[in-house]
C-alpha positions as CSV (number, residue, x, y, z in Angstrom):
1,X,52.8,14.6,24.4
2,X,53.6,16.2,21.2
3,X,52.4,13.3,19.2
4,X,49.1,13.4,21.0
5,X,48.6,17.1,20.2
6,X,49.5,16.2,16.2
7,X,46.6,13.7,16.4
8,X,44.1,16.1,18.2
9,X,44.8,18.6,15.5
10,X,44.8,16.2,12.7
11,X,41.1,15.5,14.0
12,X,40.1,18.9,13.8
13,X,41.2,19.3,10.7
14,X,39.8,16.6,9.4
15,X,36.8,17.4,10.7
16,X,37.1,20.7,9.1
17,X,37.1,19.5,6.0
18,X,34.5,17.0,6.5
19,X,32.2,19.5,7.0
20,X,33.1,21.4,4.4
21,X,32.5,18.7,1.4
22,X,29.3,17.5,3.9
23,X,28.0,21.0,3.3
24,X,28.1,20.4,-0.4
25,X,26.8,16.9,-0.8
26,X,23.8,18.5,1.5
27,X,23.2,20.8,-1.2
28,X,23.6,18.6,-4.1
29,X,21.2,16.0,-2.6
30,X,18.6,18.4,-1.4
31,X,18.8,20.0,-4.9
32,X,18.4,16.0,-6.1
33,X,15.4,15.3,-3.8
34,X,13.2,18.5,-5.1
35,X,14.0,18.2,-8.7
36,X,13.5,14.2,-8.8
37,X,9.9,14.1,-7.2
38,X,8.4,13.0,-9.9
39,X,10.5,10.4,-11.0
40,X,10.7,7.5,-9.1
41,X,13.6,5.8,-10.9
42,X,15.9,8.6,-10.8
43,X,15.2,8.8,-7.1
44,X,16.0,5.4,-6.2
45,X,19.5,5.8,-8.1
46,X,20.6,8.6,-5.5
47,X,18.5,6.4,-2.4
48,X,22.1,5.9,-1.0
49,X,22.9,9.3,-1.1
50,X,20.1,10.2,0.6
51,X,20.4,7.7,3.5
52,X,24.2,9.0,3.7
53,X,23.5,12.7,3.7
54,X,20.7,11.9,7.0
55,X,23.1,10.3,8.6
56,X,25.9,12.6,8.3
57,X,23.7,16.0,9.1
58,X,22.7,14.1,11.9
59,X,26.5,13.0,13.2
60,X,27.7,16.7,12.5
61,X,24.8,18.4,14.1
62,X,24.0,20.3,11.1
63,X,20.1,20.4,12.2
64,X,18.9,22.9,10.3
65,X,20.1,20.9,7.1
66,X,18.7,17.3,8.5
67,X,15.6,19.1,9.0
68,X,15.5,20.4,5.5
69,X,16.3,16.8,4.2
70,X,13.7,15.3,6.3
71,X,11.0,17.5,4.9
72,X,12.4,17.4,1.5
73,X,12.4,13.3,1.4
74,X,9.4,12.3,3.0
75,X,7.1,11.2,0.1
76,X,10.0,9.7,-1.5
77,X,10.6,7.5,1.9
78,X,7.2,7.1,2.6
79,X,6.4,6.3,-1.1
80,X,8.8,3.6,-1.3
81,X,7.5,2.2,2.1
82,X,11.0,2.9,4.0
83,X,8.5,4.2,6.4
84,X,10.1,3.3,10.1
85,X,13.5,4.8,8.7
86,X,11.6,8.2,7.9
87,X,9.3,8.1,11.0
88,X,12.0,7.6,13.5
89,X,14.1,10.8,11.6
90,X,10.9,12.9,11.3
91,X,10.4,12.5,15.3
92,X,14.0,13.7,16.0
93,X,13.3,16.8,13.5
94,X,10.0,17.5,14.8
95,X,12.1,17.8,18.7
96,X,14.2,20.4,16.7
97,X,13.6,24.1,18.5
98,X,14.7,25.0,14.7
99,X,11.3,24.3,13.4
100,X,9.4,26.7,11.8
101,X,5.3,26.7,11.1
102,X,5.9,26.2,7.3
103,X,8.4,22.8,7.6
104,X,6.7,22.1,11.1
105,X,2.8,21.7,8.7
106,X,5.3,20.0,5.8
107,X,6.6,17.5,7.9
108,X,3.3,17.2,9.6
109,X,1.1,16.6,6.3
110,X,3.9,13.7,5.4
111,X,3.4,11.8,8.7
112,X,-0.4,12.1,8.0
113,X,0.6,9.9,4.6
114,X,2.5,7.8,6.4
115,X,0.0,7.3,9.4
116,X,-2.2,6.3,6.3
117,X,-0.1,4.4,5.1
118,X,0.2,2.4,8.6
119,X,-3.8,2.1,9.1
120,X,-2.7,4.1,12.5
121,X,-5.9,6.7,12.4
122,X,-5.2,8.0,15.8
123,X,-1.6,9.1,15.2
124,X,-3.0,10.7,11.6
125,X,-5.7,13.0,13.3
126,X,-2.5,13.8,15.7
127,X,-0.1,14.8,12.9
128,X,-3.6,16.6,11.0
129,X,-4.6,18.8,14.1
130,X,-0.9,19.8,14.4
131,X,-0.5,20.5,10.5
132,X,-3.9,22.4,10.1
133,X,-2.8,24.5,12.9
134,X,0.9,25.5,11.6
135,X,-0.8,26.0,8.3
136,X,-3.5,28.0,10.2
137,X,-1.0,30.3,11.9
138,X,1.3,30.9,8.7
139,X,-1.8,31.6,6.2
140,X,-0.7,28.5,4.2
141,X,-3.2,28.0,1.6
142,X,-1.7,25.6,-0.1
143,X,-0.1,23.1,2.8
144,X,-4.4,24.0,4.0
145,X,-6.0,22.7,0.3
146,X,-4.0,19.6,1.0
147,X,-4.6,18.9,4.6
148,X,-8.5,18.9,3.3
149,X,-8.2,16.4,1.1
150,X,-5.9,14.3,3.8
151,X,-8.8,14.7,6.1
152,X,-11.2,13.9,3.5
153,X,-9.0,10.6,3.1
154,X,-9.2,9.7,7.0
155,X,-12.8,9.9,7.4
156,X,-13.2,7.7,4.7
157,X,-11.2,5.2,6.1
158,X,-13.5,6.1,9.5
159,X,-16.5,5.2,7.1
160,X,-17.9,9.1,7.3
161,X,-18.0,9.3,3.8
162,X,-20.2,12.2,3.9
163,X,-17.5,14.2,5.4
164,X,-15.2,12.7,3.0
165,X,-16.8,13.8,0.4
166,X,-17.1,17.4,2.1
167,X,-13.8,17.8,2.4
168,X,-12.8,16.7,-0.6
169,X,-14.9,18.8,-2.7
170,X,-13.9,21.8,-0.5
171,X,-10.4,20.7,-1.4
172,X,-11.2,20.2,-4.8
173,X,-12.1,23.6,-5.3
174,X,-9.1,25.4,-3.3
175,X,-7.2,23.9,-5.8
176,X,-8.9,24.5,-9.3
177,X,-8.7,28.3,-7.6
178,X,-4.9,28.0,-6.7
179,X,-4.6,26.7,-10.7
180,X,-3.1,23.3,-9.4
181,X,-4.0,20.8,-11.3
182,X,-1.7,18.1,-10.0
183,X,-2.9,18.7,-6.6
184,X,-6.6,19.5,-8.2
185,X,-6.2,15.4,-9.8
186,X,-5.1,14.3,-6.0
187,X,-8.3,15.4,-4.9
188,X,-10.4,14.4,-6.7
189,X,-8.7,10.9,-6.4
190,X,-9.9,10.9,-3.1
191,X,-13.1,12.0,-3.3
192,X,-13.9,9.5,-6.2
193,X,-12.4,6.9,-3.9
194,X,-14.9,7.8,-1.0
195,X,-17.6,7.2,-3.3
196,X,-16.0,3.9,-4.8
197,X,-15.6,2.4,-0.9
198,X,-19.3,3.8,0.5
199,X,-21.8,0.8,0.0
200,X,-24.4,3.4,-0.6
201,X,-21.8,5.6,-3.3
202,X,-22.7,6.6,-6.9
203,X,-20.4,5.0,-8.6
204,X,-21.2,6.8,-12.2
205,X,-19.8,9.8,-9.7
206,X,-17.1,7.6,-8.7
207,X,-15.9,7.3,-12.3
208,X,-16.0,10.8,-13.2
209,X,-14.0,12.1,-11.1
210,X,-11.9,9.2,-11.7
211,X,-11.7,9.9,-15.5
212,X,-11.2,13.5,-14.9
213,X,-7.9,12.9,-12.1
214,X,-6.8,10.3,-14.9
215,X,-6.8,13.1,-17.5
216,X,-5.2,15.8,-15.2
217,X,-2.0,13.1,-14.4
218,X,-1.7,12.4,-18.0
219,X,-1.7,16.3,-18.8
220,X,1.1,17.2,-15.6
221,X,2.9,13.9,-16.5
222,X,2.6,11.6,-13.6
223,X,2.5,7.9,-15.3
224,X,2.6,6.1,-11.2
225,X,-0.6,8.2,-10.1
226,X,-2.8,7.8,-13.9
227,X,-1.7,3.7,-13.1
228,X,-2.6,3.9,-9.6
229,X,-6.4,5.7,-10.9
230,X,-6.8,3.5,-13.9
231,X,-6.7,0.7,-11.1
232,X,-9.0,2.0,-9.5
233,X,-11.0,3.3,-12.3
234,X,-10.7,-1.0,-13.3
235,X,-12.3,-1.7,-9.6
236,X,-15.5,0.7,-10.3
237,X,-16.0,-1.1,-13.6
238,X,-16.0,-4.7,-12.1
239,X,-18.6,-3.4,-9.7
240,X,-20.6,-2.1,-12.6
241,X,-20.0,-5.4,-13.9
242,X,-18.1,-3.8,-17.6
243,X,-15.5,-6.1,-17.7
244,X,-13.8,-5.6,-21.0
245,X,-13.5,-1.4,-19.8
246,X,-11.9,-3.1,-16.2
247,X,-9.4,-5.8,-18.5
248,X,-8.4,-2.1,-20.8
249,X,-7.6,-0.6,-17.5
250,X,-5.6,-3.0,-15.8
251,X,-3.7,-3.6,-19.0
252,X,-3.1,0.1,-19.2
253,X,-1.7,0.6,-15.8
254,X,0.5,-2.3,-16.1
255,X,3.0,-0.6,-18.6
256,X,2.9,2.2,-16.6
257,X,4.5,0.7,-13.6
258,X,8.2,-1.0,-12.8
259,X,8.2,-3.6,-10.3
260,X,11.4,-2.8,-9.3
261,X,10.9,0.6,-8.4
262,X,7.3,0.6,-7.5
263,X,6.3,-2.5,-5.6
264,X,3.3,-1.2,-3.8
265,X,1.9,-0.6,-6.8
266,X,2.8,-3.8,-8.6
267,X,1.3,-5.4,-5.8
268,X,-1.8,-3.8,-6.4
269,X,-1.6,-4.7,-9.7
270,X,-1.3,-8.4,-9.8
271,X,-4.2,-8.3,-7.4
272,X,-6.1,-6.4,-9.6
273,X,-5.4,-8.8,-12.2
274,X,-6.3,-11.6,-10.2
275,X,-9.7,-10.1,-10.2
276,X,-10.3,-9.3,-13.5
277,X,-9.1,-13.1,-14.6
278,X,-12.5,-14.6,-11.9
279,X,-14.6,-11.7,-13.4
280,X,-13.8,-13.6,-16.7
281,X,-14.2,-17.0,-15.4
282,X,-10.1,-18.1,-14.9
283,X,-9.8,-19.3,-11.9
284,X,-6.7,-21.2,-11.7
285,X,-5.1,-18.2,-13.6
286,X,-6.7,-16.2,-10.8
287,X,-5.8,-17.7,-8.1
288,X,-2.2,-17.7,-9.4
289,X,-1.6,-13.9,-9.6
290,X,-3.4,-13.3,-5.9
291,X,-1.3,-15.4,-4.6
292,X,1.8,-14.0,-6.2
293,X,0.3,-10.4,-5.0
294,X,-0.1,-11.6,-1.4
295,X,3.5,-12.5,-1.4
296,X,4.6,-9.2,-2.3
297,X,2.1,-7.7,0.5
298,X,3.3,-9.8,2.9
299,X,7.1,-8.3,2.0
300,X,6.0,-5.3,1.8
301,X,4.3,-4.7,5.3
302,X,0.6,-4.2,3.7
303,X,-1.4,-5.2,6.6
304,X,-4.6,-4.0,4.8
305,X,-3.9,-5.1,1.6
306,X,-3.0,-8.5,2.7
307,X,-6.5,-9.1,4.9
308,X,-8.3,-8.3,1.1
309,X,-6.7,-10.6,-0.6
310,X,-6.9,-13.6,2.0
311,X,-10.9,-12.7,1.9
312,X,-10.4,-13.1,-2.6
313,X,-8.7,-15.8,-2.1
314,X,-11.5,-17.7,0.3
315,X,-13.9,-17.0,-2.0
316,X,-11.9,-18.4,-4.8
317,X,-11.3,-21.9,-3.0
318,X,-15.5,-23.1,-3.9
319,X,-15.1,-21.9,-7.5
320,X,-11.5,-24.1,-8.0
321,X,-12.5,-27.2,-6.0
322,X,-15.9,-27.2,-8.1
323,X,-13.6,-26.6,-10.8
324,X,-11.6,-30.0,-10.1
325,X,-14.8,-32.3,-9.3
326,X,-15.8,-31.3,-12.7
């Protein structure tokens, strides 16, 4: 009996002080997860201490601080396409009576990205409608700028690029009045891209607000977003058919992205590539790189990504076979 009670207490104590140095890891990776943001690399270095401190705020029942992890790692997860591990944590935080309007719209506005992400519409205007009214009921202008320019981003993908477009704009301007230009660049990513996807889009617009984002990322030093607008600043010049500008911008955005770190990215990339080496006439080279960026997709998840390059490749199989006979 006496050795039973000398175990119980042991447990108690060392759950004591399991808590206790829990309670600062919490800290130290929450601290990690705000400050890191912006750089991908150092991010992926403290990846396992991440995963660690969900599952140990979850096992102690230390809600408020998995909540707070949650919402603080988000759009690293969901960045680096870890996006069932996220989603599944996000549901149990958003079951949390703990919640509050301002992490409830935060968590909200990074299941919209990942919804995105997922080509799940539905489930986005879901996690929109909830986060625009959270934002609504706190006054949260700036959660509110960037649920316009998420909503912007899902018609677009509904083909209502008009409304795109309106949103966009409207968010646009929220944030050149905020003085955001980070968030100001995000914006007007999206509302060049709406005009870069609509059939009947200006693309001169396309690219201006393209050039402006790329110069706004440069200025608030985020290398992975200026490479992921000089790809698509490379697209609008192969439809304008100014190839050399498309080649400078592809070859630009490749040294701004790690393959290790940002795969998605790399991905897009090779497939880039692939159609900046057709635009120049070299198929076999072309061919080559699409099907080392389908590959990747296909690891990666990226449904969408995947169908578009099956359709480059088809319509790179007449050009090669014409190639051969010849």
């Amino acid at each position: 009996m006496l050795d039973n009670e000398w175990i119980e207490s042991d447990k108690v104590v060392y759950g004591a002080k399991r808590l206790a140095c829990a309670d600062r890891v919490f800290m130290d990776v929450l601290d990690h997860a705000r400050q890191s943001y912006n750089n991908p690399r150092e991010a992926l270095s403290y990846a396992g201490h991440y995963r660690k401190a969900l599952r140990e705020s979850r096992f102690l029942q230390k809600w408020a601080v998995f909540i707070a992890l949650v919402r603080a790692l988000g759009d690293f997860y969901i960045d680096r396409g870890e996006w069932s591990l996220w989603r599944t944590q996000s549901e149990i935080a958003l079951a949390s009576p703990l919640l509050d309007d301002q992490t409830l719209s935060d968590i909200q506005r990074c299941r919209c990205r990942l919804f995105f992400r997922l080509g799940d519409y539905g489930e986005m205007e879901r996690a929109l409608d909830e986060a625009e009214a959270a934002a609504a009921r706190g006054g949260f202008l700036r959660t509110a700028a960037t649920l316009l320019y998420l909503r912007g981003a899902l018609n677009r993908k509904r083909r209502n690029y008009n409304l795109a477009r309106r949103f966009c704009r409207e968010s646009v301007e929220r944030w050149r009045e905020l003085g955001d230009r980070f968030e100001m660049a995000i914006a007007l990513y999206n509302l060049g891209a709406a005009d870069d996807e609509d059939e009947q889009g200006d693309l001169s617009a396309a690219l201006r607000c393209f050039e402006e984002c790329l110069r706004l990322f440069r200025e608030t030093r985020h290398p992975d977003r200026a490479g992921r607008t000089l790809l698509r600043m490379g697209r609008v010049f192969l439809a304008l058919k100014s190839y050399g500008d498309a080649a400078a911008c592809v070859e630009e955005a490749e040294r701004l992205f790690d393959p290790e770190v940002q795969p998605r990215e790399w991905a897009n990339l090779l497939h880039m590539r692939a159609r900046v080496e057709k635009a120049a006439g070299h198929l076999p080279k072309a061919s080559s790189l699409a099907r080392e960026a389908i590959s990747l997709v296909r690891q990666l998840g990226m449904k969408a990504e995947e169908r578009e390059i099956e359709v480059f490749l088809s319509s790179l199989s007449g050009g090669l076979s014409e190639e051969a006979a010849g």
